[in-house]
VEXPALUM-330659 format. One line per 8 residues: number of its first residue (from 1); their letters; for each residue x, z, y of C-alpha. Coordinates in Angstrom, 1 decimal, always signed. Last residue first. Layout:
! residues N
NUM) a) X:Z:Y  ...
***
This chain:
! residues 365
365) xxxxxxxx) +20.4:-13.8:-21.6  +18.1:-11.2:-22.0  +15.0:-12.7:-24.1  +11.4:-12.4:-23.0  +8.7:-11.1:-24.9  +6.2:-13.8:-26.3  +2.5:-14.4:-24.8  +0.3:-17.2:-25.4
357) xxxxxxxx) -2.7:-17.3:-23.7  -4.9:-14.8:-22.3  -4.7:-11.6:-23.4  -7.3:-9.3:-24.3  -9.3:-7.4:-22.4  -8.9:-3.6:-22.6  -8.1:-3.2:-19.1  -4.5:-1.8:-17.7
349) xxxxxxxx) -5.5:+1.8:-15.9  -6.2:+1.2:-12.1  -8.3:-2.0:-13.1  -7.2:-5.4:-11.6  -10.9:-6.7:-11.0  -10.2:-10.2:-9.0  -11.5:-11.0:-6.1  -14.9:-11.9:-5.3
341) xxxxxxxx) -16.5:-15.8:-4.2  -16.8:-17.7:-1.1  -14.6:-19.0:+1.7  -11.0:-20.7:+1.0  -7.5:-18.7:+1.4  -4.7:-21.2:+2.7  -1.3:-20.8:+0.5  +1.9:-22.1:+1.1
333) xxxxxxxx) +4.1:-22.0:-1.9  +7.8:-20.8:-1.8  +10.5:-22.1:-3.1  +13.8:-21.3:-0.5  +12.7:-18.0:+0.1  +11.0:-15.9:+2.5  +10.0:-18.3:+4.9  +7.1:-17.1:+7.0
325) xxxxxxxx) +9.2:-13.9:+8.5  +11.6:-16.6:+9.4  +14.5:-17.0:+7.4  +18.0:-15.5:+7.8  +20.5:-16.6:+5.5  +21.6:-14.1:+2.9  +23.7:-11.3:+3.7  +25.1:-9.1:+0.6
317) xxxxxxxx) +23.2:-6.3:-0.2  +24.0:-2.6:+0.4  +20.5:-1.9:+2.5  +21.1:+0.8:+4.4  +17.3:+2.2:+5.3  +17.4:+4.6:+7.6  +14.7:+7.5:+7.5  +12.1:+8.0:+10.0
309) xxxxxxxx) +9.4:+6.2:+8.9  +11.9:+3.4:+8.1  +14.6:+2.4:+10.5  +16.6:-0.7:+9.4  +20.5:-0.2:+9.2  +22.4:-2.7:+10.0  +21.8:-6.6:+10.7  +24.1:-8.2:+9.5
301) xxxxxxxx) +23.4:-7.1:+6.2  +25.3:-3.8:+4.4  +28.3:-3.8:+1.8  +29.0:-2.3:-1.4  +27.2:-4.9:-3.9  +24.2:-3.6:-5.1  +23.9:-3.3:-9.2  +22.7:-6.4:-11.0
293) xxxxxxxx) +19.1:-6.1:-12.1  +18.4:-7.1:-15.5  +20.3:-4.3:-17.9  +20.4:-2.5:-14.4  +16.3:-2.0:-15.0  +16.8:+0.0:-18.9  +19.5:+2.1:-17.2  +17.2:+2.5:-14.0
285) xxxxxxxx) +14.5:+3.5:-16.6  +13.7:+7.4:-17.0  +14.7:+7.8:-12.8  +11.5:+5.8:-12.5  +9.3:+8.0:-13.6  +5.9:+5.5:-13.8  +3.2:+7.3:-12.0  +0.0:+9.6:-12.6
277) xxxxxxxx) -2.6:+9.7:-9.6  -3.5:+13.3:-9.2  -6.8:+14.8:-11.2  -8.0:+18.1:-10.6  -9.0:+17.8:-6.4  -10.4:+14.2:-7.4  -8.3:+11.1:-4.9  -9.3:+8.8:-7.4
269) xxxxxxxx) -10.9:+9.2:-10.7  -8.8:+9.2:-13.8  -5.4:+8.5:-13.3  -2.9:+5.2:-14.2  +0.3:+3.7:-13.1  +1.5:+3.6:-9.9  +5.1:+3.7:-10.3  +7.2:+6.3:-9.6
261) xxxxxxxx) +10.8:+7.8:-7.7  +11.2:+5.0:-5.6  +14.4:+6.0:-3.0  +13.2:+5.8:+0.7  +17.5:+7.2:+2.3  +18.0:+10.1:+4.3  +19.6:+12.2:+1.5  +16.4:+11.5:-0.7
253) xxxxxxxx) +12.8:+10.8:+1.3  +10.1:+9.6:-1.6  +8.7:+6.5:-2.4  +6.3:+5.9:-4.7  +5.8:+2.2:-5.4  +2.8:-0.2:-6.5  +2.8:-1.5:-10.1  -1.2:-0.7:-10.1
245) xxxxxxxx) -2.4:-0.2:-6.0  -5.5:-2.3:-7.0  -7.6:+0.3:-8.3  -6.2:+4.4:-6.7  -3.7:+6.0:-4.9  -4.1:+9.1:-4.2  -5.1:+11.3:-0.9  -8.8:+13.1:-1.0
237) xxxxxxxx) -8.0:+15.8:-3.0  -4.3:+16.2:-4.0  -2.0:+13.5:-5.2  +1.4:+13.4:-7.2  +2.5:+12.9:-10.6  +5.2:+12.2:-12.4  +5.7:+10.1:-16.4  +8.4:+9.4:-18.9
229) xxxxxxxx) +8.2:+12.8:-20.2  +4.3:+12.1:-21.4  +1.3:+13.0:-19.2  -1.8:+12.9:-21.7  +0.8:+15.2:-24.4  +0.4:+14.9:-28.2  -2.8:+13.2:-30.0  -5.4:+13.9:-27.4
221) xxxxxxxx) -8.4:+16.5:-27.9  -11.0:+16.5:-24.5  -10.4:+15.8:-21.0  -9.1:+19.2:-19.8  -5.8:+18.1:-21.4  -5.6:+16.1:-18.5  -5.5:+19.3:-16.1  -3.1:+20.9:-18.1
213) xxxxxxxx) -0.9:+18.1:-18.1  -1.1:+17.8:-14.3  +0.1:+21.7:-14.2  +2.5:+21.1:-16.4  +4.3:+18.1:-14.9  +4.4:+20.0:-11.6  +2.5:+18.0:-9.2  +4.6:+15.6:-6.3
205) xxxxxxxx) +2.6:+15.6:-2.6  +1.2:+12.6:-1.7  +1.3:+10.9:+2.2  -0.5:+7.9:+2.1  -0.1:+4.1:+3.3  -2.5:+0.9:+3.3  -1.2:-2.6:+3.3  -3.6:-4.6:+5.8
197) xxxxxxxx) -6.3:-6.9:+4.2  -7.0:-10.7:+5.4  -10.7:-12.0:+6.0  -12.3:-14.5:+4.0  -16.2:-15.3:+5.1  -17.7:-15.0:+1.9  -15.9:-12.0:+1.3  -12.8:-11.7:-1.0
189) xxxxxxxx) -12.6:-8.4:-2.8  -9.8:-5.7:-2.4  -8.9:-3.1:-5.0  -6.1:-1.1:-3.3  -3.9:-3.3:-0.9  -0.8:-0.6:-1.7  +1.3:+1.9:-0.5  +2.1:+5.3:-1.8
181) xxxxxxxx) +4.3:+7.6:+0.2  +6.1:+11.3:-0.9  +6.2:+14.6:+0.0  +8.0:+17.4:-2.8  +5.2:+20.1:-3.4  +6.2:+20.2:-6.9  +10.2:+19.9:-7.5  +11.8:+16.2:-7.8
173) xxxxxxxx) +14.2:+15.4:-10.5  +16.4:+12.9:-10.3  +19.2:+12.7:-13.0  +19.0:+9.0:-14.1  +20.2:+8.5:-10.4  +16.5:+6.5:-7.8  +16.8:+3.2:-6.9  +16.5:+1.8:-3.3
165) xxxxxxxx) +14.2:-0.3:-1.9  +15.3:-3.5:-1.5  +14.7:-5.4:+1.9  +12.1:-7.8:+3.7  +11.0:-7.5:+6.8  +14.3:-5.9:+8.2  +15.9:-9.0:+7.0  +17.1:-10.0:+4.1
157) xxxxxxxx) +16.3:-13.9:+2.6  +14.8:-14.0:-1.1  +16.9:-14.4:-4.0  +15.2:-17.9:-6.1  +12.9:-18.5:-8.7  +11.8:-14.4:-8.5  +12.5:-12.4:-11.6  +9.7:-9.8:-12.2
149) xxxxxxxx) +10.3:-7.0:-14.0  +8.1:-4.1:-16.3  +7.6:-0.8:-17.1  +4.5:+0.9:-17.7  +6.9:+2.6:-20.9  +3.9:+5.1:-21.1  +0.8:+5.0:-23.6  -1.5:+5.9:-20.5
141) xxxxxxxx) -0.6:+2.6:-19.3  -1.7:+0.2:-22.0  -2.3:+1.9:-25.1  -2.9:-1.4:-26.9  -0.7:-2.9:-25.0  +2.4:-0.4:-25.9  +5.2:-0.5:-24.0  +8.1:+0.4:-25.6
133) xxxxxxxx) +10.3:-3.2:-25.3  +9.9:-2.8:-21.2  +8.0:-6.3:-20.1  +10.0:-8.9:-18.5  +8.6:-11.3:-16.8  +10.4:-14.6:-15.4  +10.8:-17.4:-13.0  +8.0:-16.2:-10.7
125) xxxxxxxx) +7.5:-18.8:-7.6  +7.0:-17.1:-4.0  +4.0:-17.0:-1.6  +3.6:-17.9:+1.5  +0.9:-16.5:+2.8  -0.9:-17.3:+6.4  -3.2:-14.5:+6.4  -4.7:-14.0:+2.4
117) xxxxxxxx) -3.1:-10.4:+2.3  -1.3:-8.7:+5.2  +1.6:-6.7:+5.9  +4.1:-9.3:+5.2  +7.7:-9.5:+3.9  +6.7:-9.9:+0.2  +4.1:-12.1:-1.8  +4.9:-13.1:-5.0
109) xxxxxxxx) +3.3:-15.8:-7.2  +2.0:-15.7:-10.8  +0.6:-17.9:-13.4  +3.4:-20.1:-13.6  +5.2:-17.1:-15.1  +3.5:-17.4:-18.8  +3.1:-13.3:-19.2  -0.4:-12.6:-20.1
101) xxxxxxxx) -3.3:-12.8:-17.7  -5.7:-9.6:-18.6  -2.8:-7.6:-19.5  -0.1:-8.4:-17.4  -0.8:-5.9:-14.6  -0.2:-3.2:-17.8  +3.6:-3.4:-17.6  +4.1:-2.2:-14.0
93) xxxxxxxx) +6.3:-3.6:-11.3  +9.4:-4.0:-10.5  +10.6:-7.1:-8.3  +13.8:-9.3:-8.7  +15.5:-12.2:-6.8  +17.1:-10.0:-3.6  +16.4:-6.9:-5.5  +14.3:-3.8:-6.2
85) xxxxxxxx) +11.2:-5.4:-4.5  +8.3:-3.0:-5.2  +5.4:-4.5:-6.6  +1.3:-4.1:-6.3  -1.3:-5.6:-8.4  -3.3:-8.4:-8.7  -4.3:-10.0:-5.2  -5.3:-13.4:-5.6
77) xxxxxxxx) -4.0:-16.8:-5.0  -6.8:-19.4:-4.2  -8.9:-22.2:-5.4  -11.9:-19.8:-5.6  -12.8:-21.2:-9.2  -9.3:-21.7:-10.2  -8.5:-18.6:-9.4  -4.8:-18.0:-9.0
69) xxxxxxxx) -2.8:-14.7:-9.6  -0.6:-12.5:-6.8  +1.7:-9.6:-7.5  +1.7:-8.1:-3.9  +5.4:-6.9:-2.7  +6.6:-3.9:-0.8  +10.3:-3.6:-0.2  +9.9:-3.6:+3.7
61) xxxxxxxx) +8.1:-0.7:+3.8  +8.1:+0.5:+7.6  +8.7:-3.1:+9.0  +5.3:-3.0:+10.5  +2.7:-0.2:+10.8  +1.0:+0.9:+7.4  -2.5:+0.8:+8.1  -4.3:+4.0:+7.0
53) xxxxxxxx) -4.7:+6.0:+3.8  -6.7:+9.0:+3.0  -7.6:+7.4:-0.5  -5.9:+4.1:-1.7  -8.9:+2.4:-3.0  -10.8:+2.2:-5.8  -14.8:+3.0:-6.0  -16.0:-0.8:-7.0
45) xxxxxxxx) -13.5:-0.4:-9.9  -15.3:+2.8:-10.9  -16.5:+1.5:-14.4  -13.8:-0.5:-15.1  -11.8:+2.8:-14.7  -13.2:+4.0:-18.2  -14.5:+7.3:-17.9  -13.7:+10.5:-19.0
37) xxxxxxxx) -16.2:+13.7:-18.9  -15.2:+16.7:-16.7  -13.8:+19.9:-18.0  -16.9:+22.8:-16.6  -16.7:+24.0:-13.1  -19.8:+21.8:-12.4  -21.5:+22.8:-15.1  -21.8:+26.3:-13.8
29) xxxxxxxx) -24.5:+25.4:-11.7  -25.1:+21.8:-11.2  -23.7:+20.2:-8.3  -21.0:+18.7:-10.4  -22.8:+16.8:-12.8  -25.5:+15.3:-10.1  -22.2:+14.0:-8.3  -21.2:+12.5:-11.5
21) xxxxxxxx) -24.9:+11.2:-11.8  -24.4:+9.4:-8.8  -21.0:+8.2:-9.1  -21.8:+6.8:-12.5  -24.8:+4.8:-11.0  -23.2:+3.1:-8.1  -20.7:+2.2:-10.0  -23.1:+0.4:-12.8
13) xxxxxxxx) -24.6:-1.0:-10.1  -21.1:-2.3:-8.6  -20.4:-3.5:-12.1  -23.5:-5.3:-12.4  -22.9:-7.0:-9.4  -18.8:-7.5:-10.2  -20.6:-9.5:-13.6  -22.5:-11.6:-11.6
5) xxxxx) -20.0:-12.9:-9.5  -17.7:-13.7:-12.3  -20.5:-16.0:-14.0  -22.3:-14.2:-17.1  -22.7:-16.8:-19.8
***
């Protein structure tokens, strides 16, 4: 049986190959200019990354959360996907990061309020996942509804470390060219000596929904449209988001305020001039979140309005008690990263394993 760290080897090779001949494709005449040929993400997980990126600096996205699994074989949490926090005690995400793992929430932790993965984490309990009722797992992302909310055990102390990011009106629609900020940890691995990873940050600009369904369409016959109603897109060459940044959030500057208007969802390539990073529209599911998510009380934290990249941040919910940037919540789970071994391989687009485990939908109560 193929141990974990043999199958990332031959993945790497496999990589290593694809990009190769793909860049032998292109720099043929005439064939370059020619609809490029689709391939599965597992085969460019070794390629991901956010693309154009650089460190995000502190307290600039305090919603940002990393959707961690364990590894019995490493003894230690990994990185999964990305997360926005929405919430004191809730977290959106997207649907597909439960593929591989299933939806039993002892499986998962959260990690929020720090910049960092695998540096002193302290990682919070998952009480509940909720999957949107129209996503399909056999489709995965691509098949839309990427939807999906994680209830924390308990509603994690505010500060300017850790707030909600706001939620986008049914009605938003942003015009092409609009600016806009991924974050995510991308597709990190664990090296033999385990070092932490900073959150990584780039500017994207929104692409008219036709133009990106043109380009998909370039792909080869699809039943109906690649980039359905439920979808945005944004990226140009050499700035997307890309394996590892799944369930990540878009953000985008409205009336001074960050509001998420996507989810990082699925693409093909990364950062490719043709091909921007598709995301989850947000604005199609804030009914479908509030059935979950209470509604912000009206009324700000002690301490204000927190400063973000150049827009303030009011956050409208009520004042917990203050907790160190180290205690951000009243069960979390130390963790101490151990040498040895690869992270996980959270593809871009959901992977076609199957689940794991037992997995039922989760009742509203």
């Amino acid at each position: 049986m193929e141990t974990q760290g043999q199958g990332v080897a031959r993945g790497q090779l496999r990589a290593a190959w694809v990009e190769m001949l793909w860049l032998l494709f292109l720099s043929l005449p005439g064939l370059g200019a020619l609809a490029p040929v689709f391939l599965d993400s597992g085969l460019v997980t070794q390629l991901g990354g956010i693309v154009g990126g650089h460190d995000a600096p502190t307290g600039r996205w305090p919603w940002q959360a990393s959707l961690r699994a364990y590894h019995e074989d490493q003894k230690m949490w990994l990185h999964e996907c990305g997360g926005s926090l929405v919430h004191p005690q809730w977290v959106l995400t997207a649907a597909h990061c439960f593929r591989r793992l299933g939806l039993e929430p002892s499986t998962y932790r959260v990690q929020v309020g720090q910049l960092r993965l695998y540096e002193n984490d302290w990682l919070v309990r998952v009480a509940q996942i909720i999957l949107h009722p129209g996503y399909n797992r056999n489709l995965s992302a691509e098949g839309g509804s990427d939807v999906a909310l994680i209830k924390l055990e308990g509603p994690l102390a505010l500060s300017p470390l850790v707030s909600p990011v706001t939620l986008p009106p049914a009605s938003l629609s942003l015009p092409p060219g609009t600016l806009c900020w991924v974050t995510g940890w991308s597709q990190q691995n664990v090296a033999p000596l385990a070092r932490s990873f900073h959150l990584q940050e780039v500017e994207v600009p929104i692409v008219g929904h036709q133009d990106c369904e043109q380009h998909y369409q370039m792909l080869g016959p699809m039943n109906g449209p690649a980039v359905k109603e439920d979808m945005i897109c944004a990226g140009q060459e050499g700035r997307d988001s890309c394996q590892g940044d799944s369930g990540g959030p878009l953000v985008c500057p409205q009336n001074s305020l960050w509001v998420q208007a996507g989810i990082v969802s699925w693409g093909n390539f990364c950062g490719h001039r043709d091909f921007p990073g598709v995301y989850v529209r947000v604005a199609s599911y804030v009914s479908w979140i509030h059935l979950y998510v209470p509604l912000p009380p009206e009324l700000e934290t002690d301490w204000g309005k927190a400063h973000v990249g150049g827009y303030t941040h009011p956050s409208l919910w009520t004042t917990l008690p203050l907790l160190s940037e180290f205690q951000l919540g009243a069960s979390t789970t130390p963790v101490h990263p151990v040498p040895g071994g690869q992270g996980s391989l959270t593809r871009r687009v959901g992977d076609s394993q199957d689940w794991v485990g037992q997995v039922a939908p989760a009742q509203h109560h």
